[in-house]
LOMINU-651521 format. One line per field, with one value per residue: residue number from 0; residue in one letter; x, y, z of N, C-alpha, C in turn. Coordinates in steps of 0.02 Angstrom, whole numbers. Example, Ala and Ser with C-alpha at 12.3 -4.5 7.8 and 13.67 -1.06 7.14 Angstrom:
! residues 2
nr	(0,1) $
rest	(A,S) $
neast	(660,642) $
nnorth	(-284,-112) $
nup	(390,354) $
caeast	(615,684) $
canorth	(-225,-53) $
caup	(390,357) $
ceast	(660,645) $
cnorth	(-165,2) $
cup	(390,394) $
//
This chain:
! residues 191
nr	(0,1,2,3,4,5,6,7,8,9,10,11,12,13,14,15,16,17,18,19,20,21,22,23,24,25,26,27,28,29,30,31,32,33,34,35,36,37,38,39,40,41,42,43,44,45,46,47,48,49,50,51,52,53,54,55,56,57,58,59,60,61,62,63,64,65,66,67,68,69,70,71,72,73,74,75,76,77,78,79,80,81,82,83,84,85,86,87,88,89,90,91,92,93,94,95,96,97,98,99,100,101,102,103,104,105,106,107,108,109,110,111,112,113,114,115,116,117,118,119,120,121,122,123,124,125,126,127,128,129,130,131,132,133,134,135,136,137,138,139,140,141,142,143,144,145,146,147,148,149,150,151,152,153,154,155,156,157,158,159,160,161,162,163,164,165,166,167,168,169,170,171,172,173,174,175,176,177,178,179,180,181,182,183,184,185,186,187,188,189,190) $
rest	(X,X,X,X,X,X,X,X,X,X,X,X,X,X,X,X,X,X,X,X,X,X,X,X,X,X,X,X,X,X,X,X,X,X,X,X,X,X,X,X,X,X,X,X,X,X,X,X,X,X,X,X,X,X,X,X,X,X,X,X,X,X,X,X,X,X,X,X,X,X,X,X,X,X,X,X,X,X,X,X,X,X,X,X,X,X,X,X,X,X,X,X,X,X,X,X,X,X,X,X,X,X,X,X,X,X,X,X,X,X,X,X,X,X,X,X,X,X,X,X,X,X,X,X,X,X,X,X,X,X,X,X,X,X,X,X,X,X,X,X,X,X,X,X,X,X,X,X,X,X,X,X,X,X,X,X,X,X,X,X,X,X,X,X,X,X,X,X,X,X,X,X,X,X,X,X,X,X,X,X,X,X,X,X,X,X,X,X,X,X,X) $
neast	(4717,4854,4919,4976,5007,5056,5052,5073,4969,4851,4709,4552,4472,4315,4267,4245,4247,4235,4262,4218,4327,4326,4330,4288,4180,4180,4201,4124,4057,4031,3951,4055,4166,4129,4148,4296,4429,4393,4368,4203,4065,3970,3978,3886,3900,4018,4080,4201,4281,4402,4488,4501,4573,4714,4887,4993,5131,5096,5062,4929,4839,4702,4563,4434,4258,4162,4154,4243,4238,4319,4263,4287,4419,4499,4534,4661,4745,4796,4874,5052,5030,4975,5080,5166,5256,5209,5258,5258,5304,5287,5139,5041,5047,5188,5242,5360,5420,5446,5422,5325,5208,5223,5153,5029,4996,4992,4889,4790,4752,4725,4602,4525,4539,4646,4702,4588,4532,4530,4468,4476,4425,4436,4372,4358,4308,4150,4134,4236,4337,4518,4597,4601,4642,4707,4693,4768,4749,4816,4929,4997,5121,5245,5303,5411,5404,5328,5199,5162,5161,5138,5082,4952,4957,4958,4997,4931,4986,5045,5110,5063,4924,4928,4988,4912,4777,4838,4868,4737,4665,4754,4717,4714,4664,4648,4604,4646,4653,4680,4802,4863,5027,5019,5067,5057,4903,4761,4661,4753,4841,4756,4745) $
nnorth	(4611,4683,4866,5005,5178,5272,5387,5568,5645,5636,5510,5432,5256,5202,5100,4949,4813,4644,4490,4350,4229,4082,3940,3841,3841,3814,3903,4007,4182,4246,4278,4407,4496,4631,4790,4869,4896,4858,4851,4908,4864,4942,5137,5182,5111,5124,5129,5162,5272,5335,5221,5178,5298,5338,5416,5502,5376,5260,5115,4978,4855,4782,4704,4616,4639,4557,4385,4215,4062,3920,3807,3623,3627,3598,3483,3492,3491,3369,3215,3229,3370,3404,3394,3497,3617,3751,3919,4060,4165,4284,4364,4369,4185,4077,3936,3821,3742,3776,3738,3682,3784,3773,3652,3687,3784,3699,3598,3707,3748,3611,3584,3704,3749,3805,3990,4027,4148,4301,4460,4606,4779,4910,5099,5256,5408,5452,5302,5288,5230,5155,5076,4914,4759,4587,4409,4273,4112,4002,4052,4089,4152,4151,4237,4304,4343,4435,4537,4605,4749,4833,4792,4755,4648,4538,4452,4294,4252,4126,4028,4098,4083,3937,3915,4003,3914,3783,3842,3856,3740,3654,3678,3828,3964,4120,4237,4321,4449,4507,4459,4529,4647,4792,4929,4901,4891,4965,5022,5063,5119,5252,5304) $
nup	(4615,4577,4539,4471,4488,4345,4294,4324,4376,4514,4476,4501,4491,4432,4408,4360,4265,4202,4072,4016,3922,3851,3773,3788,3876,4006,4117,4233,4268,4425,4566,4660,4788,4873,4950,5061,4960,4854,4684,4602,4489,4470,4448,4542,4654,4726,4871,4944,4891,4933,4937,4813,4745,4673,4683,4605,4578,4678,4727,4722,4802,4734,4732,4620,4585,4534,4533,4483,4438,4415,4323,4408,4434,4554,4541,4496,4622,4677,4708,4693,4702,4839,4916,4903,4971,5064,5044,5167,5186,5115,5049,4924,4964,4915,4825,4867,4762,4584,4457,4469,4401,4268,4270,4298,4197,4083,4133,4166,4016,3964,4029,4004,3874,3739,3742,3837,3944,4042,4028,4083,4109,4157,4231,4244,4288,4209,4168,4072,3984,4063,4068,3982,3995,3943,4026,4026,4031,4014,4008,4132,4268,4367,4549,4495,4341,4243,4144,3970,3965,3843,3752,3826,3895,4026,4147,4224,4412,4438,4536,4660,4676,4661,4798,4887,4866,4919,5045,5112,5074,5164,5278,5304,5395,5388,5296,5132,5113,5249,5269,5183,5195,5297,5219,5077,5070,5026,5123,5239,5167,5158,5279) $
caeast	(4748,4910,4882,5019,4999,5133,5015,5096,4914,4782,4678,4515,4444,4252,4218,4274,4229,4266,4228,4260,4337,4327,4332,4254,4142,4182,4219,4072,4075,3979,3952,4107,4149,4095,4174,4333,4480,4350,4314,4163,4049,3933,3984,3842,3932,4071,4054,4250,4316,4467,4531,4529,4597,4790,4918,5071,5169,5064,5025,4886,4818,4632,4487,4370,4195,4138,4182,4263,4222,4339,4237,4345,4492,4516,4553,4733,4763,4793,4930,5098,5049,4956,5159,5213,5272,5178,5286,5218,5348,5250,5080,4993,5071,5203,5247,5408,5414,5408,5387,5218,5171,5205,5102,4960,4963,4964,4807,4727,4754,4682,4520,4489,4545,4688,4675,4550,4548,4498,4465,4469,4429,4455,4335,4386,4251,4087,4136,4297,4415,4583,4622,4593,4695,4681,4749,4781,4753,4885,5014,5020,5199,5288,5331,5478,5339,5317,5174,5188,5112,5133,5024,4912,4966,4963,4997,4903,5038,5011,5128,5018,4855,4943,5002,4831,4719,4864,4866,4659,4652,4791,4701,4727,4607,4646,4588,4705,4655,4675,4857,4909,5044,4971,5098,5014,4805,4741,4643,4793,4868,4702,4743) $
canorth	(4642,4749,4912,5045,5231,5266,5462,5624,5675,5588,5460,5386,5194,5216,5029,4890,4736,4553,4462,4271,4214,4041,3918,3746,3861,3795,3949,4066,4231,4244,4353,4412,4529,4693,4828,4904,4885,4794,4896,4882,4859,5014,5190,5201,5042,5125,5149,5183,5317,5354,5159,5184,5369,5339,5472,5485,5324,5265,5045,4957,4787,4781,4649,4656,4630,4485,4309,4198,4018,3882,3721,3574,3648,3558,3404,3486,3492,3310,3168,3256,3438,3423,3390,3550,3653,3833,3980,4082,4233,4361,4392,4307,4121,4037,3873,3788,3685,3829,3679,3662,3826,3749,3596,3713,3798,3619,3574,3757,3715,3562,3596,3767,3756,3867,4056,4034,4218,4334,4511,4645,4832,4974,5135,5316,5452,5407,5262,5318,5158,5194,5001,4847,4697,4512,4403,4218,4076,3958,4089,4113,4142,4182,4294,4332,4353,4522,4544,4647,4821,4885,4743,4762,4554,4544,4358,4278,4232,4035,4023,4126,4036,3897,3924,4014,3863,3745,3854,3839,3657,3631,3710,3874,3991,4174,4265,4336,4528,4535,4447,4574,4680,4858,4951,4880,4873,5031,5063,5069,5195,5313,5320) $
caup	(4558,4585,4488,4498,4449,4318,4275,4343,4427,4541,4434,4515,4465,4457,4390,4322,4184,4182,4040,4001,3861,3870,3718,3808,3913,4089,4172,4230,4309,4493,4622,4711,4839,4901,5006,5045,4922,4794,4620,4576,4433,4443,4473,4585,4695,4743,4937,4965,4841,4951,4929,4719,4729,4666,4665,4554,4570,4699,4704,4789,4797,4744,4712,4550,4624,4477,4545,4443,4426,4356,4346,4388,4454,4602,4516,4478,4675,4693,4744,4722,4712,4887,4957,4899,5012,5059,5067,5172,5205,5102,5033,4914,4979,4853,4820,4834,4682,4541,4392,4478,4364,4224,4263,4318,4132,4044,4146,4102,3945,3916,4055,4010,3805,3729,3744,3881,3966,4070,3984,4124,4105,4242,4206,4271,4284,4208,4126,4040,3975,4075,4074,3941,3987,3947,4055,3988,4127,4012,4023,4201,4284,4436,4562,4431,4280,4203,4083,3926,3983,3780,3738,3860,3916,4107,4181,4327,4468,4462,4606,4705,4665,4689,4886,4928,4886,4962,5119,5106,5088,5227,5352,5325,5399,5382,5231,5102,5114,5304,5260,5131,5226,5287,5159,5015,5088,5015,5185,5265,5167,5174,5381) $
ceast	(4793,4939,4950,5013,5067,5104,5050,5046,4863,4754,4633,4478,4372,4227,4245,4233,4253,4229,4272,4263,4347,4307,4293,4207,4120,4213,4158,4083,4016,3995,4031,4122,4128,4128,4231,4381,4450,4328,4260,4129,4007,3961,3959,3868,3978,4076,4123,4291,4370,4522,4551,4564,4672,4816,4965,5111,5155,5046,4994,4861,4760,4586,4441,4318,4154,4178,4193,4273,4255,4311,4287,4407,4517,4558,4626,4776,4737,4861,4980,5090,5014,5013,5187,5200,5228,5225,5265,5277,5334,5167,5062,5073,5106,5205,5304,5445,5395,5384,5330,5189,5161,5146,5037,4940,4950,4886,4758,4708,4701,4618,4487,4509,4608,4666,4602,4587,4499,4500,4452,4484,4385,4407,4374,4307,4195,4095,4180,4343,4471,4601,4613,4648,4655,4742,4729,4780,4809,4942,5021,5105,5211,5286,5364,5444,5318,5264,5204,5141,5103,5097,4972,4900,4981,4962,4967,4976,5030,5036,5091,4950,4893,4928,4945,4773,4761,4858,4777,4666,4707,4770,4697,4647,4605,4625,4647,4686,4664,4735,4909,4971,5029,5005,5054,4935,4793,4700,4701,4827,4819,4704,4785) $
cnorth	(4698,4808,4972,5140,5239,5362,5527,5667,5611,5547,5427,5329,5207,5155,5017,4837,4695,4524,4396,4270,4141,3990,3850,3752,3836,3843,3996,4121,4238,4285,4356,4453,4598,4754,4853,4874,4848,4875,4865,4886,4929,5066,5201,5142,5051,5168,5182,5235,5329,5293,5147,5231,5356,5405,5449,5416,5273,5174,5019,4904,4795,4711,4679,4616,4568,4406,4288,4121,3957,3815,3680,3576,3637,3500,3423,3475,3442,3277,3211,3339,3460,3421,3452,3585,3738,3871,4035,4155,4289,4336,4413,4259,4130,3977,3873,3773,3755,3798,3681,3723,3825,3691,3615,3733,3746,3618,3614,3744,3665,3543,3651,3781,3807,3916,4064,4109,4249,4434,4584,4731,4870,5056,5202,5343,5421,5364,5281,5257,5212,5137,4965,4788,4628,4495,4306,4152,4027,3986,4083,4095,4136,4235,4345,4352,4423,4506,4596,4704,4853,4858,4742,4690,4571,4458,4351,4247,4182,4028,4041,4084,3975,3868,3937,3950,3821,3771,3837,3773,3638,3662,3774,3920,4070,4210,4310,4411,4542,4494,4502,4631,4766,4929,4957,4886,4963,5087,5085,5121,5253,5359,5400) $
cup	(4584,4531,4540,4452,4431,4282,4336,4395,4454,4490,4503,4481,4493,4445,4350,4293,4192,4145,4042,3938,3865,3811,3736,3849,3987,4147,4152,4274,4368,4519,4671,4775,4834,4943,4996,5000,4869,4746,4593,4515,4402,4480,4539,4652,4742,4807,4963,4923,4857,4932,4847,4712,4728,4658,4623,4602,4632,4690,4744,4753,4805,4692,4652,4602,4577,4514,4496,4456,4388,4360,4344,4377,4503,4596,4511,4565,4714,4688,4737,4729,4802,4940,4947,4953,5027,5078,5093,5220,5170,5062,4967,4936,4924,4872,4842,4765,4624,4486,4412,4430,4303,4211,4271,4224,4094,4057,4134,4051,3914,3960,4032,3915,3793,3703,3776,3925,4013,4045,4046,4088,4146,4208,4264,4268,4266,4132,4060,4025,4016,4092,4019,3953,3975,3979,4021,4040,4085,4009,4072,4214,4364,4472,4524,4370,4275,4148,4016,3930,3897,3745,3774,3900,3992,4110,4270,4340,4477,4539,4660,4721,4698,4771,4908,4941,4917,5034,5148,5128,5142,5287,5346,5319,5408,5311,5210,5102,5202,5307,5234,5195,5221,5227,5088,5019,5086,5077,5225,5260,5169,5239,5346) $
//
């Protein structure tokens, strides 16, 4: 999740929320990760405080700590979308082929039901809302894809998803937080 301070003073993330919204009930939430650049769920969780601590204008690339589960989402990464191409000149992967993001929301759509979601909220101090977004898995967009911040509408990056599990299933064996460039990896900027 790429989270940008747009506040005039410091702001720390003490914990975060994922809920499913899910209309055909084939997505469950599981255990995810742990550690640095990951917000987590309890106050009491939060082992890196320096990697949440934003300043004024300030953007960093961080992990919610809830896994996220789409049953039977494999099935879309079959005969021609396993030819697409991986772009792999920045961090998350893209595609080639950008139509493939449309064909990904279709198949959300009609595996995961319409207005299938993911309901994310970011906590400050002790348990302070300073977030609420939904994010929509049949909207997803692009690189080029802007949510509506006054709505509180954020879009997953299909493209991205996309490339990552294509670079996955083609072999690829580096993990995507020890990809991210050190600019962006919140430990990075703590040095």
């Amino acid at each position: 999740m790429k989270i940008q301070s747009i506040w005039p003073e410091p702001f720390l993330i003490t914990a975060s929320s994922v809920d499913v919204i899910a209309p055909k009930n084939n997505i469950t939430l599981g255990p995810g990760i742990f550690g640095k650049n990951v917000i987590p769920e309890k106050i009491t969780q939060n082992e890196y405080p320096k990697d949440l601590l934003f300043q004024p204008g300030e953007t960093k690339i961080l992990g919610l700590s809830k896994g996220l589960k789409l049953n039977g989402i494999l099935a879309f990464f079959s005969g021609e979308v396993l030819e697409d191409q991986v772009m792999d000149l920045k961090t998350p992967f893209g595609i080639d082929y950008i139509g493939r993001v449309d064909d990904l929301n279709k198949f959300l759509e009609k595996k995961y039901g319409r207005g299938a979601a993911i309901r994310i909220r970011l906590f400050e101090k002790d348990y302070k809302a300073l977030l609420t977004t939904t994010a929509y898995l049949d909207k997803g967009g692009d690189f080029f894809t802007d949510g509506d911040v006054r709505k509180s509408h954020y879009n997953f990056q299909h493209d991205a998803f996309i490339g990552e599990v294509l670079y996955q299933l083609k072999g690829g064996k580096e993990s995507f937080f020890t990809r991210i460039p050190p600019k962006s990896r919140s430990d990075e900027l703590s040095k």
